[in-house]
BAVEXNU-445590 format. One line per 10 residues: number of its first residue (from 0); their letters; for each residue x, y, z of C-alpha. Coordinates in nm, 4 decimals, always signed. Layout:
! residues N
NUM> A> X:Y:Z | ...
***
This chain:
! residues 527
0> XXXXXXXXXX> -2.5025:-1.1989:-1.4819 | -2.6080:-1.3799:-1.1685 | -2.9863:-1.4521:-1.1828 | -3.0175:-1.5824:-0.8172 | -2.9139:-1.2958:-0.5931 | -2.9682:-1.2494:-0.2146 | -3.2227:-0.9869:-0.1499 | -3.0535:-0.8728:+0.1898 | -2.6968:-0.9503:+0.0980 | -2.7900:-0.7473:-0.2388
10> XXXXXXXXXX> -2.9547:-0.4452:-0.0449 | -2.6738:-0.4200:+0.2636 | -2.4340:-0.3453:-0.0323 | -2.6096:-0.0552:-0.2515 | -2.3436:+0.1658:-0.3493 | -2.5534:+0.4501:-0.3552 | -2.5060:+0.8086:-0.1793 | -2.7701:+0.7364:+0.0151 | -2.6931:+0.3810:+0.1703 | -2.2711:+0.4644:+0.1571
20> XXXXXXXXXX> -2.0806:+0.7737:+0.2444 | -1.8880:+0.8502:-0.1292 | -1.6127:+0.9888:+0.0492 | -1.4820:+0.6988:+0.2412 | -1.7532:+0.4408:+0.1741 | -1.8958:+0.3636:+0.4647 | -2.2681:+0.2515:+0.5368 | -2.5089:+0.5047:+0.6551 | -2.7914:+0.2065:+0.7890 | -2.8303:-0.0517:+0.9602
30> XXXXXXXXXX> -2.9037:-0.3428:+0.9002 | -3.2398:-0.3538:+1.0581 | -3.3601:-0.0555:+0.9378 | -3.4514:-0.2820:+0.6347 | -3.8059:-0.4038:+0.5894 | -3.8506:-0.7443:+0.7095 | -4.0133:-0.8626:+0.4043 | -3.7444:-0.7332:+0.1827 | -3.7979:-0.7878:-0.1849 | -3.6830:-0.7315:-0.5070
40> XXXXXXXXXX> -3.9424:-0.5509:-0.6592 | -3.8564:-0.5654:-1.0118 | -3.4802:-0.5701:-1.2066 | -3.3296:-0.5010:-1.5528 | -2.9786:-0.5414:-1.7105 | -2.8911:-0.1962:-1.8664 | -2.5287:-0.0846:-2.0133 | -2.3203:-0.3361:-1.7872 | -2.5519:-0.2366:-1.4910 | -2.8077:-0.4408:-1.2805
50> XXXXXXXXXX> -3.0768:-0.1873:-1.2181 | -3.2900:-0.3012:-0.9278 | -3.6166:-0.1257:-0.8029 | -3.6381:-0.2710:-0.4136 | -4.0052:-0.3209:-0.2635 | -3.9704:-0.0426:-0.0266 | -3.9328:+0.1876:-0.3587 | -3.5419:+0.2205:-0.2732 | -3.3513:+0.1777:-0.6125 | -3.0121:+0.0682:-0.6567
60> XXXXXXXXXX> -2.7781:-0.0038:-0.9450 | -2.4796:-0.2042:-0.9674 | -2.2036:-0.2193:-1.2078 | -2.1736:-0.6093:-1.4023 | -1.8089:-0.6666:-1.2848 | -1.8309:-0.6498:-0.9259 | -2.1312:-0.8406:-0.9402 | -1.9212:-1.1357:-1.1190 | -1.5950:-1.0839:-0.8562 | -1.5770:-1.3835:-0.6508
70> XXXXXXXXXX> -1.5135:-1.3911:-0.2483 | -1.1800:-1.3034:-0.1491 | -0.9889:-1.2621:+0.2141 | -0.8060:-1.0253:+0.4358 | -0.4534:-1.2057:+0.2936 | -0.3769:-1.3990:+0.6045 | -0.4395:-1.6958:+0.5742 | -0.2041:-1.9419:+0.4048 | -0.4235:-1.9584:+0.0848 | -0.3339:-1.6236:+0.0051
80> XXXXXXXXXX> +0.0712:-1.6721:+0.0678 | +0.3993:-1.8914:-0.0783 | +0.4515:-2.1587:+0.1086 | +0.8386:-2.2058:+0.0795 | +1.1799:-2.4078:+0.2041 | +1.5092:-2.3090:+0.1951 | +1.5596:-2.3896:-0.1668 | +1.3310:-2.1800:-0.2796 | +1.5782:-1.8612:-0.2180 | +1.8706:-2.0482:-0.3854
90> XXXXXXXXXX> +1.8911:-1.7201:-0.6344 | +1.8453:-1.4831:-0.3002 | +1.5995:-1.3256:-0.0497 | +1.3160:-1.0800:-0.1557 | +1.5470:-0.7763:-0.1322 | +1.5855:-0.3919:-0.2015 | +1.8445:-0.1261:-0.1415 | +1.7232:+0.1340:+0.1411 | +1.7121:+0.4638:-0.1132 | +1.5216:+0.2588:-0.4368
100> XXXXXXXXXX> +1.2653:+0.1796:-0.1677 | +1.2802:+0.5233:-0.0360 | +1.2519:+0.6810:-0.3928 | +1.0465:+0.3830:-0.6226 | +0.6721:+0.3219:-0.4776 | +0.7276:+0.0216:-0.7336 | +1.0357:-0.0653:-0.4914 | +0.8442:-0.0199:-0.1856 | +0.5657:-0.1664:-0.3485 | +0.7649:-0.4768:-0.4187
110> XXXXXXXXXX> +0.9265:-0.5222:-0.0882 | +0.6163:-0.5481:+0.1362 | +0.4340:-0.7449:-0.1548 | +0.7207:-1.0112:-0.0594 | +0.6886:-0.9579:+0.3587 | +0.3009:-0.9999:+0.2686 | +0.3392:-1.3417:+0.0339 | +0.6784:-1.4746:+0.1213 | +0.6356:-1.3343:+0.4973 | +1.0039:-1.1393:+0.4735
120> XXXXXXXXXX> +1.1900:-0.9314:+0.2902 | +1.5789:-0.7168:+0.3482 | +1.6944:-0.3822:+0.3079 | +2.0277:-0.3115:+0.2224 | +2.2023:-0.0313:+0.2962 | +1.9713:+0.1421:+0.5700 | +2.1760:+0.4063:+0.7613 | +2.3782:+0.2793:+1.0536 | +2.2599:+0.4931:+1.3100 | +2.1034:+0.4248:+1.6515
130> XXXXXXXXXX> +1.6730:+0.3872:+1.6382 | +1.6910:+0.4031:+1.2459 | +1.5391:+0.0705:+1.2575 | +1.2219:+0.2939:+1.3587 | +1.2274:+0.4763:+1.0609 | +1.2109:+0.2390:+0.8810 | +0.8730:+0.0654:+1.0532 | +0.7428:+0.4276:+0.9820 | +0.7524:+0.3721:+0.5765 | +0.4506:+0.1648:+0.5915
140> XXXXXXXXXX> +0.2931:+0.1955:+0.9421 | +0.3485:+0.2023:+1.3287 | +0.5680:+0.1241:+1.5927 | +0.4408:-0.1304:+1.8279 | +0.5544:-0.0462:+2.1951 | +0.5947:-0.3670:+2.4149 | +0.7356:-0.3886:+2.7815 | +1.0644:-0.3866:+2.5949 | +1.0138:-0.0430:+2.4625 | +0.9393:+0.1186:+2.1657
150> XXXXXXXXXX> +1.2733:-0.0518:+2.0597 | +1.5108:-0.3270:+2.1619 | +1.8814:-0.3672:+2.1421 | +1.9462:-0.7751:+2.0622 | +2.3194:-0.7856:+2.1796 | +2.4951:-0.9682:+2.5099 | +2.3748:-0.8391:+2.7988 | +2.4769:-0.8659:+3.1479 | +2.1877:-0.9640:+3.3483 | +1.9140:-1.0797:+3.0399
160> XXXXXXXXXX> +1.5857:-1.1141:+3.1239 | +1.5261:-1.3307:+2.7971 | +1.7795:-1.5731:+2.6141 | +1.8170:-1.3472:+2.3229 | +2.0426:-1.1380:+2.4807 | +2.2659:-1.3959:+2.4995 | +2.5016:-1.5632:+2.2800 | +2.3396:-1.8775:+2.2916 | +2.2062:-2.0354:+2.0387 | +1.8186:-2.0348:+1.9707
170> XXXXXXXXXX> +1.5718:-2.2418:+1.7831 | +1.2907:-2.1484:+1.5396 | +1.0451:-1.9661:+1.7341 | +0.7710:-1.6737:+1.6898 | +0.8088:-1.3619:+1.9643 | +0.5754:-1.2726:+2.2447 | +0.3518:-1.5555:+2.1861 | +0.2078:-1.4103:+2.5723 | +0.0946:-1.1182:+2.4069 | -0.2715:-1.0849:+2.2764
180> XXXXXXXXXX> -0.2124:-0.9593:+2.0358 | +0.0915:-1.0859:+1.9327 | +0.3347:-0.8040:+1.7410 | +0.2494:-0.8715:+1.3971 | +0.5726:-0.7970:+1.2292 | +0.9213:-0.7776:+1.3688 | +1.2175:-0.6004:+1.2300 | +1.5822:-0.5946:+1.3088 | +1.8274:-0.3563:+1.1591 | +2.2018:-0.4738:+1.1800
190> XXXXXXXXXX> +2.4355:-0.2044:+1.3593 | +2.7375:-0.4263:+1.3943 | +2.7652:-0.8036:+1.3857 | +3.1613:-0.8973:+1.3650 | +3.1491:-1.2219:+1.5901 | +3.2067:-1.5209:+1.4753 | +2.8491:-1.7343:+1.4568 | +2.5527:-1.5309:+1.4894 | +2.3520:-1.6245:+1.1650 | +1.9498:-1.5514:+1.1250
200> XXXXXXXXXX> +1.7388:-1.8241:+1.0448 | +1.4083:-1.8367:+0.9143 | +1.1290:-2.1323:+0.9232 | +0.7834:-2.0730:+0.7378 | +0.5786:-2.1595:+1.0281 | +0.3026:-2.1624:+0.7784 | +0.4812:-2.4382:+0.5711 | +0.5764:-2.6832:+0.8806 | +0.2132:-2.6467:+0.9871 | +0.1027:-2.7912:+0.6362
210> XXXXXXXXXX> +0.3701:-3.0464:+0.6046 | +0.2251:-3.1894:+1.0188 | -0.1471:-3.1241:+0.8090 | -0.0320:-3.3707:+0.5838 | +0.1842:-3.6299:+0.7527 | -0.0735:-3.6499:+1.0890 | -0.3380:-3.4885:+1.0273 | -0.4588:-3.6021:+1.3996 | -0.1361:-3.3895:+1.5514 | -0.2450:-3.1416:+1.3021
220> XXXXXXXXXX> -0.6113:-3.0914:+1.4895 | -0.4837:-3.1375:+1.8394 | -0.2494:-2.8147:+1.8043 | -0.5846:-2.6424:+1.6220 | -0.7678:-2.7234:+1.9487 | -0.5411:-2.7332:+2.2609 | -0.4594:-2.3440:+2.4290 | -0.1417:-2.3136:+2.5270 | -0.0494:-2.1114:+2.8058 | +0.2251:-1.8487:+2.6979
230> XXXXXXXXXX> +0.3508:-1.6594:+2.9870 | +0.6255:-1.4210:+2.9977 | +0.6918:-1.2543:+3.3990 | +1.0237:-1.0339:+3.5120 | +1.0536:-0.7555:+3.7460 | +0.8026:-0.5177:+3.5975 | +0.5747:-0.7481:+3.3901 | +0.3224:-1.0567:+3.4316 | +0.1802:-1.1109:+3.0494 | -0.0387:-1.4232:+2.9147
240> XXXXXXXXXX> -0.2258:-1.5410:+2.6749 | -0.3736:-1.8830:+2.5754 | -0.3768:-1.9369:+2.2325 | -0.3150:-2.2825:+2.0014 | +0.0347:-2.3528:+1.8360 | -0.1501:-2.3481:+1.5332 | -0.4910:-2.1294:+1.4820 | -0.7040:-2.1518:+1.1679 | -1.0011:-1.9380:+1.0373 | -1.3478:-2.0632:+1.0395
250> XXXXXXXXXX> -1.2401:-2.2443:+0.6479 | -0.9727:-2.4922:+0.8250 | -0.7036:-2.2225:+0.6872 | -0.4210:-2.1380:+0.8618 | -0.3617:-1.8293:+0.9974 | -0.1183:-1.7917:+1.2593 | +0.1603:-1.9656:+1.4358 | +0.2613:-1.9187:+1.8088 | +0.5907:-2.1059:+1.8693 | +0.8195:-2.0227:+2.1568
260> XXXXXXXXXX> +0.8996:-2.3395:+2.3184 | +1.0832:-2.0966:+2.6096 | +0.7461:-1.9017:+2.7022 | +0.4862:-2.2293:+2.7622 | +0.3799:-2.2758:+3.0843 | +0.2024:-2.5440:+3.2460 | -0.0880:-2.7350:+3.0947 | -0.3661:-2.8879:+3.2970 | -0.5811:-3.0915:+3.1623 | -0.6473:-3.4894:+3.1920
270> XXXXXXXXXX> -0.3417:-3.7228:+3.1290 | -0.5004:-3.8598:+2.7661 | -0.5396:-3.4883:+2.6327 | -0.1892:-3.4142:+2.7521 | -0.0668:-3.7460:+2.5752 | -0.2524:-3.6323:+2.2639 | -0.0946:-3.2153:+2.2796 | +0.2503:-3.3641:+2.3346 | +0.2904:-3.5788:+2.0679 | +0.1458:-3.3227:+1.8164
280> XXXXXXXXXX> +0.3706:-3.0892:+1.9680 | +0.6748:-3.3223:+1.9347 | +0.5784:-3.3635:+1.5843 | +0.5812:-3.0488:+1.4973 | +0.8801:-2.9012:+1.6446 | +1.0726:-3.1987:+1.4835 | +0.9491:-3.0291:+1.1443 | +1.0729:-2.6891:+1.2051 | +1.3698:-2.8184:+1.2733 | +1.4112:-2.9672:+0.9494
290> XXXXXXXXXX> +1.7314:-2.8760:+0.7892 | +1.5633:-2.8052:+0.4166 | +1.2813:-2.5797:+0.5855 | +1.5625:-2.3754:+0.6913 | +1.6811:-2.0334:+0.5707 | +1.9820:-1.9289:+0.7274 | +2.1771:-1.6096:+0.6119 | +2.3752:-1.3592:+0.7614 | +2.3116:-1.0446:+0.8422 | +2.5316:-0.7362:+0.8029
300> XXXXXXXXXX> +2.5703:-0.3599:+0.9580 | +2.3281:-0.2020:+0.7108 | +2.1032:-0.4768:+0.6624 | +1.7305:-0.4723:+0.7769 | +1.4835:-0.7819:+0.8144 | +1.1319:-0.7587:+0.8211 | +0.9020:-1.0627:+0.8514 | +0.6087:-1.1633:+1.0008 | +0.6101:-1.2980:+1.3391 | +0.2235:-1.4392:+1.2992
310> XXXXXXXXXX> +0.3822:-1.6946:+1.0180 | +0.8038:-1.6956:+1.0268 | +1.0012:-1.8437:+1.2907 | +1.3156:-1.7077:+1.3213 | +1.6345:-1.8353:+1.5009 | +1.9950:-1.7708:+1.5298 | +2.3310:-1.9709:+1.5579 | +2.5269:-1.9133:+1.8407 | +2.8361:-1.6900:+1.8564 | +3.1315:-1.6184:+1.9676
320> XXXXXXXXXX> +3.2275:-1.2977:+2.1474 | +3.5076:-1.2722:+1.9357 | +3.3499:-0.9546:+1.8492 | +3.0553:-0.7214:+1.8734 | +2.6970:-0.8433:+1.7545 | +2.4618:-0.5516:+1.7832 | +2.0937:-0.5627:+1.6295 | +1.8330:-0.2800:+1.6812 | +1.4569:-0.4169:+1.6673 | +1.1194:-0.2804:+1.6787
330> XXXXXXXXXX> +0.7572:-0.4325:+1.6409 | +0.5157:-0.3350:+1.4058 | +0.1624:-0.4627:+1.2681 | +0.0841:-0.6430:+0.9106 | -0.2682:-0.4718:+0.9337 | -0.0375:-0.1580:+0.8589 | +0.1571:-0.2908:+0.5972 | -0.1572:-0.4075:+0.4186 | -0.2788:-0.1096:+0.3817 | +0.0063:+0.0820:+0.3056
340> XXXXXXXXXX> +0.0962:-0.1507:+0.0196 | -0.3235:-0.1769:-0.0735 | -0.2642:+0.2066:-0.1317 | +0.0518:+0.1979:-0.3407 | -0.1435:-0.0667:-0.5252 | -0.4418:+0.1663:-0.6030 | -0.2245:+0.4483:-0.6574 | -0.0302:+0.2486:-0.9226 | -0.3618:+0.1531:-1.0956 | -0.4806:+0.5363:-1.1270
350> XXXXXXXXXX> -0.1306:+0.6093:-1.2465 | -0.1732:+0.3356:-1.4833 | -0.4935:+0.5106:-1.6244 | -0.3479:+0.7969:-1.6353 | -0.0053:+0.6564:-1.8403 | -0.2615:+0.5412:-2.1405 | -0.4018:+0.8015:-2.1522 | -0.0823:+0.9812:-2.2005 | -0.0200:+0.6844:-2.4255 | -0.3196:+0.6586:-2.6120
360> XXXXXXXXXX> -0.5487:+0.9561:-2.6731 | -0.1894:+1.1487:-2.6037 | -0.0777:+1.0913:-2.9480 | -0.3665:+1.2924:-3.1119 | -0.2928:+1.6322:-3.2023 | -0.2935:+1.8991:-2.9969 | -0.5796:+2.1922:-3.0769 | -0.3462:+2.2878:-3.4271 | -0.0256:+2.2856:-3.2631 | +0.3405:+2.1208:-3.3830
370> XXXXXXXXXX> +0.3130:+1.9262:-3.0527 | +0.0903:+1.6170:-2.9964 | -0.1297:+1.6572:-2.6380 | +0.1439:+1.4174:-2.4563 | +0.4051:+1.6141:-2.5649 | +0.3029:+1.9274:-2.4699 | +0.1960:+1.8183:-2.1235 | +0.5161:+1.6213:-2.0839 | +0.7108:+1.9569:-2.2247 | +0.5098:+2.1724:-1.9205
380> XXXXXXXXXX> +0.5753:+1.8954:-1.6669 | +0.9775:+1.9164:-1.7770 | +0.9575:+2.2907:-1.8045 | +0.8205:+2.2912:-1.4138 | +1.0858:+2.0673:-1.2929 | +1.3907:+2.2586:-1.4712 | +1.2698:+2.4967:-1.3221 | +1.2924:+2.4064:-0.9379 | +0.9096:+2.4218:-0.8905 | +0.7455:+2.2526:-0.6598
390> XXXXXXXXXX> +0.5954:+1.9056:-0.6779 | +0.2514:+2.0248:-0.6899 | +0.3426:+2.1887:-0.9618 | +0.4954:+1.9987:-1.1426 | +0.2651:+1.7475:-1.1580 | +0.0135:+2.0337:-1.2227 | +0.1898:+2.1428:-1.5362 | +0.2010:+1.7701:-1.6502 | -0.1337:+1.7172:-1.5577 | -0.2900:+2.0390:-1.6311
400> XXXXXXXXXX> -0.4772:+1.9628:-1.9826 | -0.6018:+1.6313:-1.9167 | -0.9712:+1.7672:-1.9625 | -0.8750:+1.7114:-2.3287 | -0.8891:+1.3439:-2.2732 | -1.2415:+1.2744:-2.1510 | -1.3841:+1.0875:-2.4115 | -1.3158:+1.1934:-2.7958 | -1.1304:+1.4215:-2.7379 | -1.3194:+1.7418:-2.5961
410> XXXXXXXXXX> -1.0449:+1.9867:-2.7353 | -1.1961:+1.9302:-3.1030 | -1.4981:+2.0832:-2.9665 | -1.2911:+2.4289:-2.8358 | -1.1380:+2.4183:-3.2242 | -1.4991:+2.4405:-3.3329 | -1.5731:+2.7314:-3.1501 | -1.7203:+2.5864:-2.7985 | -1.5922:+2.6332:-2.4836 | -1.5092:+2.2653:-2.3394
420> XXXXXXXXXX> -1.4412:+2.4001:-2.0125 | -1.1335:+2.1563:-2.0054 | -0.9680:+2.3173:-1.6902 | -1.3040:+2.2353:-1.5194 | -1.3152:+1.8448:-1.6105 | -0.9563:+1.8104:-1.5088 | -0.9616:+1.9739:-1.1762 | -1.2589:+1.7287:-1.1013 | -1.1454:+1.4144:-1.2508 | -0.8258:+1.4349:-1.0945
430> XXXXXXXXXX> -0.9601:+1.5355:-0.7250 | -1.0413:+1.1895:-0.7100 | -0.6666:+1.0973:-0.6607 | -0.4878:+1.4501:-0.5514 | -0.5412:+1.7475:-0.3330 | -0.6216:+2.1268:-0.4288 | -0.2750:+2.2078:-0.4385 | -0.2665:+2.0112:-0.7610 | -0.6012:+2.0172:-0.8907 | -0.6663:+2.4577:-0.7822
440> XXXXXXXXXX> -0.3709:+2.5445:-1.0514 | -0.5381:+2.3510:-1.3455 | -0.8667:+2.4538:-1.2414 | -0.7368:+2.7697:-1.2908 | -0.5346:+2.7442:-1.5691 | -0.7396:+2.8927:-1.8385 | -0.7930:+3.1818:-1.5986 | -0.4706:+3.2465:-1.5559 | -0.4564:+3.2767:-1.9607 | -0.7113:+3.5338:-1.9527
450> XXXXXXXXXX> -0.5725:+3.6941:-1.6802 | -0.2122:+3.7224:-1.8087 | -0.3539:+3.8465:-2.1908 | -0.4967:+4.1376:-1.9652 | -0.2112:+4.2716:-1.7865 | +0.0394:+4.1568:-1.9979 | +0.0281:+4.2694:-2.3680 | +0.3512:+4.1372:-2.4554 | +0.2073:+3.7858:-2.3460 | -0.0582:+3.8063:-2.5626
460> XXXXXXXXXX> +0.1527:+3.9042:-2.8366 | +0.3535:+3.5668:-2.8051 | +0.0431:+3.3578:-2.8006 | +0.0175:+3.0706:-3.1184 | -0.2097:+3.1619:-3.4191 | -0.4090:+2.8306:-3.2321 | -0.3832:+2.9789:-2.8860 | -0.5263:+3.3389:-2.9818 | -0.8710:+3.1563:-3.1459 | -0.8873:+2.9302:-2.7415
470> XXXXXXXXXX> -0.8564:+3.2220:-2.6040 | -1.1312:+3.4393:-2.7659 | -1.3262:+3.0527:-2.7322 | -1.2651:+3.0781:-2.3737 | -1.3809:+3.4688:-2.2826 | -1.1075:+3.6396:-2.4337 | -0.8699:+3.8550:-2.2321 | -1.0314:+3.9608:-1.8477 | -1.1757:+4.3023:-1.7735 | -0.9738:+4.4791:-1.5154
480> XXXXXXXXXX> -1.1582:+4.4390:-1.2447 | -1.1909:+4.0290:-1.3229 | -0.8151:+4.0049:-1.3155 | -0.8438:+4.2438:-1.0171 | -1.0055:+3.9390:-0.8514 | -0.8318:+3.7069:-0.9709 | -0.4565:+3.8377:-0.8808 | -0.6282:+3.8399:-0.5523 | -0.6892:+3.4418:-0.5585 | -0.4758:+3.2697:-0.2889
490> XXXXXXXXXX> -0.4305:+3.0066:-0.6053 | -0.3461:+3.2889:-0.8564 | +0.0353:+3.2993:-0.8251 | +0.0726:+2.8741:-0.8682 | -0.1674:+2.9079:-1.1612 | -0.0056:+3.1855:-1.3503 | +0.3196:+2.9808:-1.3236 | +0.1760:+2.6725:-1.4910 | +0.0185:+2.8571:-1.7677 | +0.3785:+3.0283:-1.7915
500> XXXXXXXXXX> +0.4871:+2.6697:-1.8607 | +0.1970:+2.5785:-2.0834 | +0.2638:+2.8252:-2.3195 | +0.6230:+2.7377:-2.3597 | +0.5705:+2.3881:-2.3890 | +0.5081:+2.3954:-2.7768 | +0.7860:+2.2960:-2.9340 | +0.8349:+1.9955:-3.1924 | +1.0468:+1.7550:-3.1474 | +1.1828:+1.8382:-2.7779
510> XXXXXXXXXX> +1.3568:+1.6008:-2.5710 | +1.1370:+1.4958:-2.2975 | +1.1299:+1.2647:-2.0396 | +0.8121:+0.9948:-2.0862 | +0.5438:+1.0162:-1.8272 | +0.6976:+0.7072:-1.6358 | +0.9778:+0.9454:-1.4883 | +0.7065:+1.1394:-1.3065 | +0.5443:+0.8236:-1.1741 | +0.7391:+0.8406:-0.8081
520> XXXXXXX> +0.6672:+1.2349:-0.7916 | +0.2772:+1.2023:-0.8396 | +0.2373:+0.9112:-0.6240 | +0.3915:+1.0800:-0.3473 | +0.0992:+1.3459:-0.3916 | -0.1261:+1.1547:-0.4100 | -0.3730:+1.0950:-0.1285
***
């Protein structure tokens, strides 16, 4: 444990109800609504928590572990990426076929992991269709409208109003460097590309930056320092921004790259500083063009790049108009992609918990039946799906006993005659990650037990020797105006169908599928 801790640093972060909103965490003070004198008033170390009794009388506890987790970053910077060259990708690009990342969060998960480290990734195989390119921004974030539109069509035009619609040739460069801010991420989805020529390139901007760090580190500070004047102007827009070639955060890391050689305009400044900016600038434009740093691959109708325009410079070979070369692209922003991939992470993590569970106290048996507790929950979630149910309810019949798992296992307890109120524990544990649409039909899944031995005799009469003694545990059979109220339930019908399912899935030694083939169902209900 840490022994010397900052009093207001300490304080600012209680994780308490009263100093954070539990629902999204936010603070609910202010910073100066703290005592000036702030103090800790007295402190203890108590079951992997720092206790802490502040000298206004406010006390706050903390768990050991975050305590002990050291300072981290947003992910921009290049500390937090792989730096690469062309040789790096000998064995191929960070890839992924269009309807695994549709279908796998691991996929998708994967895929903007690699745009996020590596700075790029492709899909193959997304639909060749006009403004699909914007569907596929939309799996992880937001379309970025620019003077250009909310999309832009890279082919030959007639009368361009930038060199890349043209067949010219074009160096390593980052995109809209006048814009503040710049378009995080760019993508461009191949429609049709049968000229001859016309192959992508990619430069880690991130990389060349280093390598100019390294070789002069004087050329290095001078691009740090020096705004550049971007400017971009045509019929219906004047756009600027001054910004270095090279900016770094407050650490001396580097964090973004503005390169467009075609969109600087005119320094001022006196003749030394010039001297100073275009040398470094010389420098390091004779680095991106180095033919190792280099990634140059083709793209085909189908094919969709992402990458990050803050840290990638991209290029193209000239072509031909031997034939068509038609690319769709949109903007986008990485702040988007972060989070969407953050989310899959955390998702994956709960999932995770949940798996061992499944895994571990799973395998214990299952309140006298010939079924362990996995099996039976796996046999309800199988049951739901053969069915054609609905995801919610699948993943409710999978998920719906799960109150048996909290701690050694509660369900002994309902075999020696108590009420564990499992349906109860589950609902709330798993609100945390899903809605009432899952959580309302295992709530109510003992109900729905009760309910169904009411109105149903024949039910009851099917029930296992083990399920009879639960239910008299659990209330026995409802009175008839109890299951009046609860046929009345707007959750009733969903829960009677689960416990339909429950009670079916009993049997030993049935082929089911293992909890990993639900994975992709629950994390798309999850919230």
């Amino acid at each position: 444990m840490t022994t010397e801790l900052s009093p207001y640093w300490l304080r600012d972060n209680c994780p308490c109800a009263e100093c954070r909103d539990p629902r999204n965490g936010q603070k609910l003070f202010q910073i100066t609504d703290l005592p000036q004198d702030l103090a800790i008033a007295a402190r203890a170390e108590l079951d992997g928590h720092l206790e802490v009794l502040w000298s206004d009388g406010h006390r706050s506890r903390y768990p050991s572990g975050w305590l002990a987790v050291e300072a981290d970053g947003d992910g921009r910077t290049e500390s937090d990426k792989r730096l690469w060259a062309a040789a790096d990708f000998a064995h191929g690009v960070p890839e992924a076929h269009w309807e695994a990342y549709l279908a796998d969060p691991a996929e998708r998960a994967a895929v903007l992991a690699a745009v996020s480290r590596s700075g790029f990734a492709v899909l193959r195989g997304v639909p060749v269709r006009e403004r699909q390119v914007l569907e596929v921004a939309q799996t992880f974030g937001y379309v970025r409208a620019t003077n250009y539109g909310e999309l832009f069509d890279v082919r030959v035009e007639p009368d361009p109003n930038n060199l890349a619609f043209t067949s010219a040739a074009i160096a390593p460069h980052t995109d809209n460097p006048y814009r503040d801010p710049v378009p995080t991420l760019q993508l461009l989805h191949c429609l049709e590309n049968s000229a001859t020529g016309g192959d992508s390139g990619l430069v880690d901007g991130f990389r060349a930056a280093a390598l100019l760090r390294e070789e002069a580190p004087e050329h290095f500070a001078a691009l740090t320092r020096t705004p550049v004047p971007f400017v971009f102007r045509d019929r219906v827009s004047e756009l600027r921004a001054d910004r270095p070639l090279i900016e770094v955060d407050p650490l001396g890391r580097i964090r973004e790259v503005r390169f467009n050689n075609r969109s600087i305009a005119t320094l001022r400044g006196p003749a030394a500083e010039l001297d100073a900016f275009y040398a470094a600038y010389r420098a390091f434009a004779a680095i991106t063009l180095r033919p190792e740093l280099r990634l140059d691959f083709r793209l085909d109708p189908g094919d969709c790049l992402i990458f990050d325009n803050t840290r990638l410079m991209h290029a193209r070979t000239a072509f031909a108009q031997d034939g068509r070369r038609h690319l769709q692209g949109c903007y986008a922003d990485v702040d988007s992609l972060a989070s969407t991939l953050a989310v899959l992470h955390r998702r994956s993590a709960a999932l995770d918990e949940l798996e061992a569970l499944f895994a571990g106290e799973g395998a214990g048996e299952y309140l006298g039946e010939a079924v362990t507790m996995a099996e039976h929950m796996l046999q309800a979630g199988a049951l739901a799906e053969a069915a054609g149910a609905a995801p919610h309810l699948v993943a409710a019949a999978l998920l719906h006993d799960v109150g048996h798992f909290q701690g050694a296992l509660h369900g002994r307890d309902l075999m020696h005659g108590q009420d564990n109120r499992h349906s109860d524990t589950g609902a709330d544990w798993l609100a945390r990650w899903f809605g009432p649409e899952v959580t309302g039909p295992v709530r109510l899944h003992v109900a729905a037990k009760r309910y169904l031995c009411a109105v149903e005799p024949d039910y009851r009469a099917r029930l296992s020797e083990a399920s009879e003694y639960t239910l008299r545990v659990q209330g026995g059979p409802m009175s008839e105006q109890d299951a009046a109220a609860f046929a009345a339930h707007p959750g009733a019908r969903d829960a009677v169908a689960v416990r339909r399912w429950d009670e079916q899935a009993k049997e030993a030694g049935a082929p089911v599928p293992d909890f990993a083939h639900f994975r992709p169902l629950l994390t798309s209900l999850m919230r």
